[in-house]
Structure formats: C-alpha cells, structure tokens
PDB file of N, CA, C, O and CB in Angstrom:
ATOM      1  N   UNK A   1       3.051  -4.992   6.252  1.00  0.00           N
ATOM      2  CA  UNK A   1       3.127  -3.773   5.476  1.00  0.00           C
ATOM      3  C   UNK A   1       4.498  -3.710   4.809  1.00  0.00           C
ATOM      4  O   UNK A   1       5.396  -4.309   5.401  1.00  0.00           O
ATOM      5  CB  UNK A   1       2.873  -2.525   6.368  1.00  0.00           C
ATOM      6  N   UNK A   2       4.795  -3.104   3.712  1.00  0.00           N
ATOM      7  CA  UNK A   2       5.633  -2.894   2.665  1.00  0.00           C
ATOM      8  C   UNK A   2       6.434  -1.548   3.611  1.00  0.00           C
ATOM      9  O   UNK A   2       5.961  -0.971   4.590  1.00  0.00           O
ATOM     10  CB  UNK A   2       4.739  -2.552   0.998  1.00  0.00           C
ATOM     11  N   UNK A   3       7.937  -1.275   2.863  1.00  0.00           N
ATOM     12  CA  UNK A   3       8.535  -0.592   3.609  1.00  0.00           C
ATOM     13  C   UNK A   3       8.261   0.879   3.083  1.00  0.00           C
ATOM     14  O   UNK A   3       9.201   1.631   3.340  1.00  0.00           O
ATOM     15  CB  UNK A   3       9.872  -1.063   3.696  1.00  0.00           C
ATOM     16  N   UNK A   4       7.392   1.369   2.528  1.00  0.00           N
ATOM     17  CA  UNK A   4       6.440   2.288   1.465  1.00  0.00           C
ATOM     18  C   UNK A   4       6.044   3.476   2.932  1.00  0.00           C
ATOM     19  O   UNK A   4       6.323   3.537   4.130  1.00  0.00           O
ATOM     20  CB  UNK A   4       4.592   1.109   0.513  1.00  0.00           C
ATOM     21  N   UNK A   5       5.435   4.086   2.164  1.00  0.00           N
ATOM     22  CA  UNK A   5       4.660   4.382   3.123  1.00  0.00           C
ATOM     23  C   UNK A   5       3.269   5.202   3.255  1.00  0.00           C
ATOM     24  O   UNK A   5       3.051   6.020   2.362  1.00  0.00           O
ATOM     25  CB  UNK A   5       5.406   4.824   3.727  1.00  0.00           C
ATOM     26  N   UNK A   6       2.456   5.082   4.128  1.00  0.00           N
ATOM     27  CA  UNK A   6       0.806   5.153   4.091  1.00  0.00           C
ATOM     28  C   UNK A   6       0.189   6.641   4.421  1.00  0.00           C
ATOM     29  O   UNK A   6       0.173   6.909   5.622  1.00  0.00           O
ATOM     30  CB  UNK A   6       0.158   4.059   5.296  1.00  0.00           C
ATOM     31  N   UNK A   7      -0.300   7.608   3.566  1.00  0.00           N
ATOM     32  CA  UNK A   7      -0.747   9.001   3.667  1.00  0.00           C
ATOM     33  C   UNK A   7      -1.987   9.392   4.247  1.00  0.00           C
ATOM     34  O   UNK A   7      -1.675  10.439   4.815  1.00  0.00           O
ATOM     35  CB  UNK A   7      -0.778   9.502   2.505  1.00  0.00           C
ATOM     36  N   UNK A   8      -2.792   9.268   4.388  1.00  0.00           N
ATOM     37  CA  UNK A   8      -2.584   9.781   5.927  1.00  0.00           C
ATOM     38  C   UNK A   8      -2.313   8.378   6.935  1.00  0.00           C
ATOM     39  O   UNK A   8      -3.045   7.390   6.883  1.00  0.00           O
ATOM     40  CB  UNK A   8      -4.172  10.711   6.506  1.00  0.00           C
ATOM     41  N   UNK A   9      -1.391   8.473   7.643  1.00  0.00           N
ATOM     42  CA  UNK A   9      -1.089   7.485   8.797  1.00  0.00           C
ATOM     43  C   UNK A   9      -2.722   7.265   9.479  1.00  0.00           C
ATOM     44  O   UNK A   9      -2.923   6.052   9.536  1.00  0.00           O
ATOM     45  CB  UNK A   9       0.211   8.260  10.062  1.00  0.00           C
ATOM     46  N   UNK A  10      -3.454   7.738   9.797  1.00  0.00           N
ATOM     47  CA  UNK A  10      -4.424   7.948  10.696  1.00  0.00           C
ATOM     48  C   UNK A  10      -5.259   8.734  10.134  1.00  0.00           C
ATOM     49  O   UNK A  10      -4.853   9.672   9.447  1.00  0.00           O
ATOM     50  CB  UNK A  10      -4.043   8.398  11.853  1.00  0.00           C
ATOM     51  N   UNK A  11      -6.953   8.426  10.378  1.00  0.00           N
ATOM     52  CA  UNK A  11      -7.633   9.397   9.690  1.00  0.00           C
ATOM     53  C   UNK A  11      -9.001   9.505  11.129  1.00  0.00           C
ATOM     54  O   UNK A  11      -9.110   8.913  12.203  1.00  0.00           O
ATOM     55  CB  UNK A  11      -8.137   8.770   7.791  1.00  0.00           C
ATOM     56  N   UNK A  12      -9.483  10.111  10.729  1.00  0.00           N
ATOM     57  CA  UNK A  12     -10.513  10.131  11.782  1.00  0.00           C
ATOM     58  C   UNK A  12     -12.091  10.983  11.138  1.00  0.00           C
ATOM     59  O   UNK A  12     -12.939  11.340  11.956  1.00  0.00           O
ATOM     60  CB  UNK A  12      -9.715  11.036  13.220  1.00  0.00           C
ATOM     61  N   UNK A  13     -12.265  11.182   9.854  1.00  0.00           N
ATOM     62  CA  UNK A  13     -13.372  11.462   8.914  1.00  0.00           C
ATOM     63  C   UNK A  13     -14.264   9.727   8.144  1.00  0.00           C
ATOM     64  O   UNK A  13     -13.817   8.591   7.987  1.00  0.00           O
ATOM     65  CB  UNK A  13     -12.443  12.567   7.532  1.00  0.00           C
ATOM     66  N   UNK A  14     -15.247  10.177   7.936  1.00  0.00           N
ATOM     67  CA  UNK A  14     -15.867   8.622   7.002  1.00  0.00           C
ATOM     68  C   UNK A  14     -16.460   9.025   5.691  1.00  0.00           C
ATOM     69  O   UNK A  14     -17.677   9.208   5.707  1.00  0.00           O
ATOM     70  CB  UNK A  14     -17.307   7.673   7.863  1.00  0.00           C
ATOM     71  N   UNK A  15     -15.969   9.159   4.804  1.00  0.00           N
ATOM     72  CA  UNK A  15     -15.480   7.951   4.272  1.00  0.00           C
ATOM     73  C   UNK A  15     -14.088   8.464   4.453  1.00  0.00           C
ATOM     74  O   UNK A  15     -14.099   9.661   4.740  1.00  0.00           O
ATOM     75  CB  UNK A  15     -15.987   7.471   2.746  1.00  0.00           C
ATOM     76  N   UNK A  16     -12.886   7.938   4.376  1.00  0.00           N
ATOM     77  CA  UNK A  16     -11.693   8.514   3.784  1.00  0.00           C
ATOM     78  C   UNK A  16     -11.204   7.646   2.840  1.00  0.00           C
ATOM     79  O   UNK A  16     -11.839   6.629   2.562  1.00  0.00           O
ATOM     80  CB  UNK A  16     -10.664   8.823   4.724  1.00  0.00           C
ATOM     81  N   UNK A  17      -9.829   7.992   2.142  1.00  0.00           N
ATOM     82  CA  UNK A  17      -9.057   7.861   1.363  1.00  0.00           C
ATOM     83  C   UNK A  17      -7.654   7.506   1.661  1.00  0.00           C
ATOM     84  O   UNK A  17      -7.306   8.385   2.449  1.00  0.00           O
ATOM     85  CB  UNK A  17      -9.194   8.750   0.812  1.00  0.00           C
ATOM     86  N   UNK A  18      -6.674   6.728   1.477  1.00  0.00           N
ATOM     87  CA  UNK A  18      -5.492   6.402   1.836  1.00  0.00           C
ATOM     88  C   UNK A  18      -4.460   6.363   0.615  1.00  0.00           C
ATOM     89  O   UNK A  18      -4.611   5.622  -0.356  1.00  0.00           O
ATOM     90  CB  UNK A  18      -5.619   5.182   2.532  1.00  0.00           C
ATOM     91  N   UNK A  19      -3.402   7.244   0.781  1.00  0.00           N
ATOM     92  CA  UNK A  19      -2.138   6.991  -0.313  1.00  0.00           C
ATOM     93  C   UNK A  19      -1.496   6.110  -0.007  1.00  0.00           C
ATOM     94  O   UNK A  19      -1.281   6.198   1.202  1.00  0.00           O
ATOM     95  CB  UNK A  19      -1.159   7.958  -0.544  1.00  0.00           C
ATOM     96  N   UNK A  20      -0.777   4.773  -0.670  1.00  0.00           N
ATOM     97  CA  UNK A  20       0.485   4.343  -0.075  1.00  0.00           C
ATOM     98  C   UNK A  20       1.846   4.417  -1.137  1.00  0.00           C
ATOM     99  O   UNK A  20       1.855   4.144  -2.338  1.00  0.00           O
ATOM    100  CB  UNK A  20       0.225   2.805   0.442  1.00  0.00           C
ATOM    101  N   UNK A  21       2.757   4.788  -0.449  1.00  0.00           N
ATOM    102  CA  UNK A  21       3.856   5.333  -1.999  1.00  0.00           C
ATOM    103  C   UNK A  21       5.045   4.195  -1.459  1.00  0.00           C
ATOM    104  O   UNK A  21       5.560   3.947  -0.369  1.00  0.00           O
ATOM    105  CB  UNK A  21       4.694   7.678  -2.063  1.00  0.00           C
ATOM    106  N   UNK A  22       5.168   3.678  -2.789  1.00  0.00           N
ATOM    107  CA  UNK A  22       6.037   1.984  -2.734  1.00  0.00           C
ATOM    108  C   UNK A  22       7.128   2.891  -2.149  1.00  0.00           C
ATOM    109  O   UNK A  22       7.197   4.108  -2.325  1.00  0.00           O
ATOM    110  CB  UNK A  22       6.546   0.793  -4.555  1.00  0.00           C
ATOM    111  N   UNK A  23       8.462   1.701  -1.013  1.00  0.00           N
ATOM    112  CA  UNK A  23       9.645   2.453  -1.715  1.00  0.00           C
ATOM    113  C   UNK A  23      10.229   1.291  -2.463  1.00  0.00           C
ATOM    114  O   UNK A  23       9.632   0.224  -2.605  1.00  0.00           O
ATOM    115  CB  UNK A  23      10.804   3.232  -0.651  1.00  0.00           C
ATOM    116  N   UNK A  24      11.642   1.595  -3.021  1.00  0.00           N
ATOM    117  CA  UNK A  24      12.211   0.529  -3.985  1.00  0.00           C
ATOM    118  C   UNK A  24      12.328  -0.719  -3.270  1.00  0.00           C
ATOM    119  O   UNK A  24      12.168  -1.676  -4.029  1.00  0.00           O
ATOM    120  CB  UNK A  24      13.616   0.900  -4.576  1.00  0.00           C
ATOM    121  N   UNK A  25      12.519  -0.991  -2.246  1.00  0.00           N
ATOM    122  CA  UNK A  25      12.194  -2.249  -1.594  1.00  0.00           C
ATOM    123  C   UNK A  25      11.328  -2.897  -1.556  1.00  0.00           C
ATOM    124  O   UNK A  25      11.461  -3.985  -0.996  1.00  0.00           O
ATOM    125  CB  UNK A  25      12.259  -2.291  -0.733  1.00  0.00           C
ATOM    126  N   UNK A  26      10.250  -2.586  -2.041  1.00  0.00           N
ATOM    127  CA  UNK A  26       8.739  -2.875  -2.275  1.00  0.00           C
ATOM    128  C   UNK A  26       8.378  -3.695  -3.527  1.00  0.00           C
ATOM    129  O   UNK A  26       7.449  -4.491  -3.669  1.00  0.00           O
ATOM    130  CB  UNK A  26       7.977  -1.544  -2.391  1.00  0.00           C
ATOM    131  N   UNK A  27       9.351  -3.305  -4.421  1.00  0.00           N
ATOM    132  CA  UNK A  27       9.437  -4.123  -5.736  1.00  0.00           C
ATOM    133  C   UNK A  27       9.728  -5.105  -6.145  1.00  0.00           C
ATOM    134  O   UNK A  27      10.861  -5.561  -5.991  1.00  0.00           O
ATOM    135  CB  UNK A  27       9.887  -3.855  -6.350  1.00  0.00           C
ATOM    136  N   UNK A  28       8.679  -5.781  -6.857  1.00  0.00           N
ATOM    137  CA  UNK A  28       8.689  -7.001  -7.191  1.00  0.00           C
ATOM    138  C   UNK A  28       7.592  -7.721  -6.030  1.00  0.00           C
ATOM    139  O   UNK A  28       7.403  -8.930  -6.162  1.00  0.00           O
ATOM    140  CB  UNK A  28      10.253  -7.512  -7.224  1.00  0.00           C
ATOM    141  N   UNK A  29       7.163  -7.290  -5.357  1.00  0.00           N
ATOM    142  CA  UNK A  29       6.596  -7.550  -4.132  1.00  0.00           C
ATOM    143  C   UNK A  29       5.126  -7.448  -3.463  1.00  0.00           C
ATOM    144  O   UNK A  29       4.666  -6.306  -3.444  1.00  0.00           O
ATOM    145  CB  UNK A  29       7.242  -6.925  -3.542  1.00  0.00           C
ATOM    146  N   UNK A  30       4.387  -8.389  -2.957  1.00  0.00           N
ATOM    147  CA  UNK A  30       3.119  -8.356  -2.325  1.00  0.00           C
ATOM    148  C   UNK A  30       3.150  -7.324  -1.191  1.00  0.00           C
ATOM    149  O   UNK A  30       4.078  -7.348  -0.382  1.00  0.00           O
ATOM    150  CB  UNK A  30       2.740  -9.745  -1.817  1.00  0.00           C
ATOM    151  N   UNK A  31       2.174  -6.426  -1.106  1.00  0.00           N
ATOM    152  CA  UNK A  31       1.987  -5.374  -0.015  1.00  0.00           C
ATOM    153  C   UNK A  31       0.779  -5.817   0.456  1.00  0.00           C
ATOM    154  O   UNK A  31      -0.146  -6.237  -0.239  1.00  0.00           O
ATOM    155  CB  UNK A  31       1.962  -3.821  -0.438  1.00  0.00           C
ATOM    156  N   UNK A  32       0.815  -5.676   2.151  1.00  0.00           N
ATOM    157  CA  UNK A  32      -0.349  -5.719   2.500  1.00  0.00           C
ATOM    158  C   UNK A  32      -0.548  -5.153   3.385  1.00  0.00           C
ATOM    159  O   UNK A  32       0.216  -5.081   4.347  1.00  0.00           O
ATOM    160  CB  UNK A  32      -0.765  -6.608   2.608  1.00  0.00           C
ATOM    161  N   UNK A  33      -2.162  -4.337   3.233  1.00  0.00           N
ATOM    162  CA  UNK A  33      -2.126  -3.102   4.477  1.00  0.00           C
ATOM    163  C   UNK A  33      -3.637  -3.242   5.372  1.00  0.00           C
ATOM    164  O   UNK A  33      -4.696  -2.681   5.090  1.00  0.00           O
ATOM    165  CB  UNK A  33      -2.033  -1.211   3.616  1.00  0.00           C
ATOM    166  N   UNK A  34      -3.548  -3.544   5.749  1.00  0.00           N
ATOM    167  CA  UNK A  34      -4.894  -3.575   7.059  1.00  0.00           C
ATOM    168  C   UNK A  34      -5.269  -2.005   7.365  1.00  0.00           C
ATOM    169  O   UNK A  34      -4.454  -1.084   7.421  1.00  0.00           O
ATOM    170  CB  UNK A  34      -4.252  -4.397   8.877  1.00  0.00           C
ATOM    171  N   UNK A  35      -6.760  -1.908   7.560  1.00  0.00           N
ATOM    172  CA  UNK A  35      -7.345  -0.377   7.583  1.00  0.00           C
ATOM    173  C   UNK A  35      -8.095  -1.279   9.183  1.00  0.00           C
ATOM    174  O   UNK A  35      -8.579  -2.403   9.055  1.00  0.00           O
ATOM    175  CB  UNK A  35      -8.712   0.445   5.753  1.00  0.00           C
ATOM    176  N   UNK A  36      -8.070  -0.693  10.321  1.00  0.00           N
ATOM    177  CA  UNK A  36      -8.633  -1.226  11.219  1.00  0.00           C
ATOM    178  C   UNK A  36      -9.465   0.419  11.936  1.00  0.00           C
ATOM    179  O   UNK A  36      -8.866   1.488  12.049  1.00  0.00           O
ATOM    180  CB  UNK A  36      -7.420  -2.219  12.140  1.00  0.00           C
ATOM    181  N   UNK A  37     -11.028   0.153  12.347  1.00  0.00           N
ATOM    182  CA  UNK A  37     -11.534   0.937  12.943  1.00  0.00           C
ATOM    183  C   UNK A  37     -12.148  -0.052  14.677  1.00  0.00           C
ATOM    184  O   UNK A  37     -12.610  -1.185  14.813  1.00  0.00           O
ATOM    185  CB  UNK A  37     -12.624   1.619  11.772  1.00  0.00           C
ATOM    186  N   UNK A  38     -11.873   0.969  15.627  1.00  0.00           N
ATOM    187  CA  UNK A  38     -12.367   0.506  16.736  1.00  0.00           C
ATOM    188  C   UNK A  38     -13.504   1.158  17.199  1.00  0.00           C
ATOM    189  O   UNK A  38     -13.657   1.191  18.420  1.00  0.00           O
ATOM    190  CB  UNK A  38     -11.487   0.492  17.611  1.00  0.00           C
ATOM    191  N   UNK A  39     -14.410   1.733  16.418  1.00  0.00           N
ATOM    192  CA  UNK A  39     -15.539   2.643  16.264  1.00  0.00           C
ATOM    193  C   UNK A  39     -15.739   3.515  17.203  1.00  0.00           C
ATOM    194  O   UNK A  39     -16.702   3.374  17.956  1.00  0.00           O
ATOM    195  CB  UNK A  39     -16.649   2.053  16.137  1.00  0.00           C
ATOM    196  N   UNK A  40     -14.811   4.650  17.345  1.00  0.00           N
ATOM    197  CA  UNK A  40     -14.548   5.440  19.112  1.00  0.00           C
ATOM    198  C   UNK A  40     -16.113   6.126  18.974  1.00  0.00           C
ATOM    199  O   UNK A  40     -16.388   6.506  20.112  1.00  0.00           O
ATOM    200  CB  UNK A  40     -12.784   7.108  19.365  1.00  0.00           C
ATOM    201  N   UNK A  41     -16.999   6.372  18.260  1.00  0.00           N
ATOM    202  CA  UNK A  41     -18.168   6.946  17.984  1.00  0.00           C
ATOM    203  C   UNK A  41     -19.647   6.091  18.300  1.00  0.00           C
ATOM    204  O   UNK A  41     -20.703   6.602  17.928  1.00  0.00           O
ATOM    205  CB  UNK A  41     -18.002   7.282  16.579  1.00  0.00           C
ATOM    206  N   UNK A  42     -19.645   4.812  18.983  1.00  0.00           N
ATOM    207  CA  UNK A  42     -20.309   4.103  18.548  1.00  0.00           C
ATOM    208  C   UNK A  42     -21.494   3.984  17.399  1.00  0.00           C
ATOM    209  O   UNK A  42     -21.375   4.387  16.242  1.00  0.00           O
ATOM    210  CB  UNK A  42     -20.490   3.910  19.365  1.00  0.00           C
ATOM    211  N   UNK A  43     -22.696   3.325  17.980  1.00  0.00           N
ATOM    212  CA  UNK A  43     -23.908   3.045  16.997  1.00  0.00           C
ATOM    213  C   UNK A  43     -24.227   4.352  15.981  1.00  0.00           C
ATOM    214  O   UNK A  43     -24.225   5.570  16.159  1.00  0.00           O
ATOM    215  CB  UNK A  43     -25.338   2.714  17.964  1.00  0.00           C
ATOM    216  N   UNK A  44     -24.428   3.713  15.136  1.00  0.00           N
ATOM    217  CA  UNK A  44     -24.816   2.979  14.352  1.00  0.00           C
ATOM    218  C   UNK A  44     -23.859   1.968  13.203  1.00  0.00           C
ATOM    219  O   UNK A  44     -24.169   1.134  12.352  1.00  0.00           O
ATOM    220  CB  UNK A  44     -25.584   3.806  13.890  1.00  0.00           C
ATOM    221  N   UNK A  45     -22.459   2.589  13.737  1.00  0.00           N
ATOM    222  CA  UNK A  45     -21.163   1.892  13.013  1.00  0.00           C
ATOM    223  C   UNK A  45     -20.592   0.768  14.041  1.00  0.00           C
ATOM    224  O   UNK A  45     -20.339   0.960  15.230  1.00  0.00           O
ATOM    225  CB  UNK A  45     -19.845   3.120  12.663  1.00  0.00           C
ATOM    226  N   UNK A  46     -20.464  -0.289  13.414  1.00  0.00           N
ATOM    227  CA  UNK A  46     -19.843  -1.308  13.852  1.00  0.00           C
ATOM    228  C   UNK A  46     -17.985  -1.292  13.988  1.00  0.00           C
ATOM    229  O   UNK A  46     -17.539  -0.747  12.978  1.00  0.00           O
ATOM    230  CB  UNK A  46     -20.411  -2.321  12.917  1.00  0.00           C
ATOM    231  N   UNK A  47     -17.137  -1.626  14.707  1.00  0.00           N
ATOM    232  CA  UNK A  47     -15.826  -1.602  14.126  1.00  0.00           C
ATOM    233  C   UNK A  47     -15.744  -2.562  13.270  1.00  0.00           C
ATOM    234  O   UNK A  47     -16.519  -3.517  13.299  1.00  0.00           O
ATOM    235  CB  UNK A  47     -14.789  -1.697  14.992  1.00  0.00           C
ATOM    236  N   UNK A  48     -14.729  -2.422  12.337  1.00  0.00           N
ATOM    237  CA  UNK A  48     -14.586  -3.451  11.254  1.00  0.00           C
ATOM    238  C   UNK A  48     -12.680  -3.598  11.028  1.00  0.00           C
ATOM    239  O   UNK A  48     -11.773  -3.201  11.760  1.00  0.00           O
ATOM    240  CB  UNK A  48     -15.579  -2.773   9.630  1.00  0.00           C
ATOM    241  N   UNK A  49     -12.647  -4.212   9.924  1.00  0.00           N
ATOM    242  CA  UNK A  49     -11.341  -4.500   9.571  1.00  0.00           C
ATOM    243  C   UNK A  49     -11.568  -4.549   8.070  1.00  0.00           C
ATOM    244  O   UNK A  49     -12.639  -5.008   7.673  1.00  0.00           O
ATOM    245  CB  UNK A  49     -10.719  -5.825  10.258  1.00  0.00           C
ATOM    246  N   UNK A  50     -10.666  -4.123   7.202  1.00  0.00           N
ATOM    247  CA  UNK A  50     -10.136  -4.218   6.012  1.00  0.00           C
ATOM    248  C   UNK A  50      -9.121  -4.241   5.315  1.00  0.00           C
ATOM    249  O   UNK A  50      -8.460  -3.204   5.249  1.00  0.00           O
ATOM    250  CB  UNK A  50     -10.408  -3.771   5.663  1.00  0.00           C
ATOM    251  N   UNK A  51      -8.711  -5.360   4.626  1.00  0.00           N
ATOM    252  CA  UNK A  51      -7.053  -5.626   4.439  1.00  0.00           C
ATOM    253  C   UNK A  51      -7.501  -5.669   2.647  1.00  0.00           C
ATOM    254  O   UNK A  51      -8.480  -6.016   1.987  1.00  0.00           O
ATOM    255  CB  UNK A  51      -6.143  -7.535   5.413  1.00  0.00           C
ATOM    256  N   UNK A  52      -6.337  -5.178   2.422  1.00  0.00           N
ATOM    257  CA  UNK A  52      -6.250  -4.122   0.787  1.00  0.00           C
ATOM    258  C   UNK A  52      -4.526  -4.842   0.234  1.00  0.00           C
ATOM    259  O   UNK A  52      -3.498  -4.297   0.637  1.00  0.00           O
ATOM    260  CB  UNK A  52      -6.106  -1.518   1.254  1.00  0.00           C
ATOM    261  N   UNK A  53      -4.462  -6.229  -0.810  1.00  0.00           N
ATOM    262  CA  UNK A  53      -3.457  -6.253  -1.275  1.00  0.00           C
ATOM    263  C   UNK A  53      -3.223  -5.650  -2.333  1.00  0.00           C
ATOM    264  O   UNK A  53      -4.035  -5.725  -3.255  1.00  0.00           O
ATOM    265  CB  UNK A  53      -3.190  -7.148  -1.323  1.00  0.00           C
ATOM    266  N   UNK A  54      -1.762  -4.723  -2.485  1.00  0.00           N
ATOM    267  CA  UNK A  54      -1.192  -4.440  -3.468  1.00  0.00           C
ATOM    268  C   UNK A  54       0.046  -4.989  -3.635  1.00  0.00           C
ATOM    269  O   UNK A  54       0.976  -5.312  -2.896  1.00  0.00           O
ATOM    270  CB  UNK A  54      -1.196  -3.329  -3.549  1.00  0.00           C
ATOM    271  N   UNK A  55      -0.271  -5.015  -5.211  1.00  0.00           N
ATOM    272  CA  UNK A  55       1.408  -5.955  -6.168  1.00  0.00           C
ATOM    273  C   UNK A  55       1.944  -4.861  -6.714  1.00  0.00           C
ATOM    274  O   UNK A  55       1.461  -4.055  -7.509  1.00  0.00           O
ATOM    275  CB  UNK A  55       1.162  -7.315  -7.782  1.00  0.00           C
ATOM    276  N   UNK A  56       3.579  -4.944  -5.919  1.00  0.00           N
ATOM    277  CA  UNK A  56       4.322  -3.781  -6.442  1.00  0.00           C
ATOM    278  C   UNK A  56       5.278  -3.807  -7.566  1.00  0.00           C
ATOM    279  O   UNK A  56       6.376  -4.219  -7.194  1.00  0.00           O
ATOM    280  CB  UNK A  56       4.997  -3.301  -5.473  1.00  0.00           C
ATOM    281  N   UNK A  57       5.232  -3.555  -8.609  1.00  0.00           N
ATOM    282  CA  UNK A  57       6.010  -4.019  -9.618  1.00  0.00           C
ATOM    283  C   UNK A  57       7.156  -3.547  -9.816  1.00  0.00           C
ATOM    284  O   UNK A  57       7.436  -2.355  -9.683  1.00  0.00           O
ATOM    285  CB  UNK A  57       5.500  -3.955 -10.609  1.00  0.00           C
ATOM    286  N   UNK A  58       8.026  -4.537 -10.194  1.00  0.00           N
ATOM    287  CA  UNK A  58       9.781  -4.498 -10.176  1.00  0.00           C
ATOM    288  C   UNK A  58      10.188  -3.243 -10.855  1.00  0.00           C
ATOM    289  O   UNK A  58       9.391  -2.930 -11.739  1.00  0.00           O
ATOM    290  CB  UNK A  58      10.585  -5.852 -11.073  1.00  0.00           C
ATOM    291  N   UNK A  59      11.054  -2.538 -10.730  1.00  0.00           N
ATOM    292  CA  UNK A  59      11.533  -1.637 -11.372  1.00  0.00           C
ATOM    293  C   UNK A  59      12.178  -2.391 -12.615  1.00  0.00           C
ATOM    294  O   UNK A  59      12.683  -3.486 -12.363  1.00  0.00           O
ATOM    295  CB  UNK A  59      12.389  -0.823 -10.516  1.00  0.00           C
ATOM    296  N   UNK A  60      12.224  -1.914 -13.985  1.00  0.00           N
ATOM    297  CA  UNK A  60      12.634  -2.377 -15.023  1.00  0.00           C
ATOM    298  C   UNK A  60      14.123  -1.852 -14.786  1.00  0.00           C
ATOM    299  O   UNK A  60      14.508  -0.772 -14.336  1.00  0.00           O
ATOM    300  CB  UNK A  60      11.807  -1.967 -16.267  1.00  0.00           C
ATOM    301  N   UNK A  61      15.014  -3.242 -15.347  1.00  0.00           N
ATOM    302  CA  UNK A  61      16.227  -3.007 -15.710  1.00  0.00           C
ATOM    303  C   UNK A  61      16.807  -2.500 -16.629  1.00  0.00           C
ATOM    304  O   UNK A  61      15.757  -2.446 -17.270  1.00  0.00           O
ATOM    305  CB  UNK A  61      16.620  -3.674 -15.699  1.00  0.00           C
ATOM    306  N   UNK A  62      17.544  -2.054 -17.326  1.00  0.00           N
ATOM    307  CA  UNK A  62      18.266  -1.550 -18.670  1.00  0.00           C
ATOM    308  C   UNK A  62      19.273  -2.317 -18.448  1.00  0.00           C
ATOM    309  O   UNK A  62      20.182  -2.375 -17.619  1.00  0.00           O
ATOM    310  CB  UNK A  62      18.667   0.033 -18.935  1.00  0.00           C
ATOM    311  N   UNK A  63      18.681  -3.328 -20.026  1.00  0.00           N
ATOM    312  CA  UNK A  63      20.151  -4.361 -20.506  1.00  0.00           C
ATOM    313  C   UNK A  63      21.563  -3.572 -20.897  1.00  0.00           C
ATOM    314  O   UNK A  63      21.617  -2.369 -21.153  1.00  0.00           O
ATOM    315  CB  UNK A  63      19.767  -5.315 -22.094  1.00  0.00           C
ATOM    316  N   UNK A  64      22.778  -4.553 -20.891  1.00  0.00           N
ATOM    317  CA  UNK A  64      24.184  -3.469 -21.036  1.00  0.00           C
ATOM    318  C   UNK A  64      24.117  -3.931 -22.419  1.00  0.00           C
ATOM    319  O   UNK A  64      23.358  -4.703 -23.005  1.00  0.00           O
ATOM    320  CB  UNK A  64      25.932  -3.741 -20.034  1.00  0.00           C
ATOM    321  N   UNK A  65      25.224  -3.176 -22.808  1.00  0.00           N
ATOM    322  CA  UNK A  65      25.152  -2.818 -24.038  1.00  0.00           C
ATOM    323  C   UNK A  65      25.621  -3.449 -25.339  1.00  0.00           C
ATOM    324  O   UNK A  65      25.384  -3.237 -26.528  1.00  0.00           O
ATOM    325  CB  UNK A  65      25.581  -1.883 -23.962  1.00  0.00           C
ATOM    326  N   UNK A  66      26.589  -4.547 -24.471  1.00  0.00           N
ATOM    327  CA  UNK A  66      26.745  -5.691 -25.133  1.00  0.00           C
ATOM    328  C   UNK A  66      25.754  -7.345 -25.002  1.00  0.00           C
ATOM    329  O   UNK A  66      26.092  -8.452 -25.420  1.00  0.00           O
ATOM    330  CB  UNK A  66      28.095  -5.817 -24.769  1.00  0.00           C
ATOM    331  N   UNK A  67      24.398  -6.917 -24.223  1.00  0.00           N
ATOM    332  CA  UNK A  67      23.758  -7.701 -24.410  1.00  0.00           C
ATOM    333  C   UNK A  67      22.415  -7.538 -25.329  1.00  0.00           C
ATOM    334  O   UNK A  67      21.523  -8.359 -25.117  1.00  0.00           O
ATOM    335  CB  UNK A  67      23.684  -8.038 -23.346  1.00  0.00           C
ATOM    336  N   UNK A  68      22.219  -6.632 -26.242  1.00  0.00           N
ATOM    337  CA  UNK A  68      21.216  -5.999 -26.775  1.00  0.00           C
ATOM    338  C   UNK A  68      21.657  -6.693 -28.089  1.00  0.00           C
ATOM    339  O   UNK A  68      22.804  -6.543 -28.511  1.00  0.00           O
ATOM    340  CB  UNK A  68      21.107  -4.357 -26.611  1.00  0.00           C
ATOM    341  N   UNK A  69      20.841  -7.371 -28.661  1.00  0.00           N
ATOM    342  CA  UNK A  69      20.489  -8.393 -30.138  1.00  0.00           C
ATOM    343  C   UNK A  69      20.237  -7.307 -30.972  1.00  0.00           C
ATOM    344  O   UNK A  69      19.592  -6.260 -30.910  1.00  0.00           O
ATOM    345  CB  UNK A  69      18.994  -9.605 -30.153  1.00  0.00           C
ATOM    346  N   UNK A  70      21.202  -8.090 -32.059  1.00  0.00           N
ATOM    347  CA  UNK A  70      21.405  -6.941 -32.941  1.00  0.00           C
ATOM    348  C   UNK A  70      20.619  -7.062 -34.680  1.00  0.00           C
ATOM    349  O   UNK A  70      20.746  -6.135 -35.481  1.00  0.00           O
ATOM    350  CB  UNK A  70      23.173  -6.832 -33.015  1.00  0.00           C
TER     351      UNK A  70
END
C-alpha cells in the first residue's frame, strides 16, 4: 500500500465503495491495495480477495525562470 490513505479503513455493508487519497509520496508511483473478505456471514458468499492497482501521477514541476525558451 501507498503512504495515501484508504476511506473507509473497514467496511462491513455489500456492495461498498472505497476512497484512497494519494499523499505526495505516492507520486510518480504504483499503488497497490488488496480488498480482503473472510466472509464472517457465511453461505451463500464465498471469502474472496481483490487487489486494485493504481498509478499515481507525479506532481508537475514549474521550470525556473531562466530555463523557459524564449
């Protein structure tokens, strides 16, 4: 996992939904987040696993001001 972080930590409804909010350390960078259920409810749901990559993109730089083509 990315040093970001994941909204709701824990869910316990089906279907749900998950936020994850990059932090700047994250940039430029492969995230990867595993969703794991141990099915505390049993049958008719199986436990499963699901891993979800996200590509976090670099924060853009601003060239100085003597490097800007004129």
């Amino acid at each position: 996992m990315g040093a970001g972080t994941v909204n709701p930590s824990s869910a316990n409804t089906s279907p749900f939904t998950f936020t994850y909010t990059p932090a700047v350390a994250d940039g430029g960078k492969t995230v990867i987040i595993t969703v794991t259920t141990d099915n505390p409810l049993g049958a008719p749901c199986a436990a499963a696993v699901a891993t979800y990559t996200l590509t976090v993109n670099a924060l853009p730089t601003v060239p100085l001001l003597g490097q800007l083509p004129i």
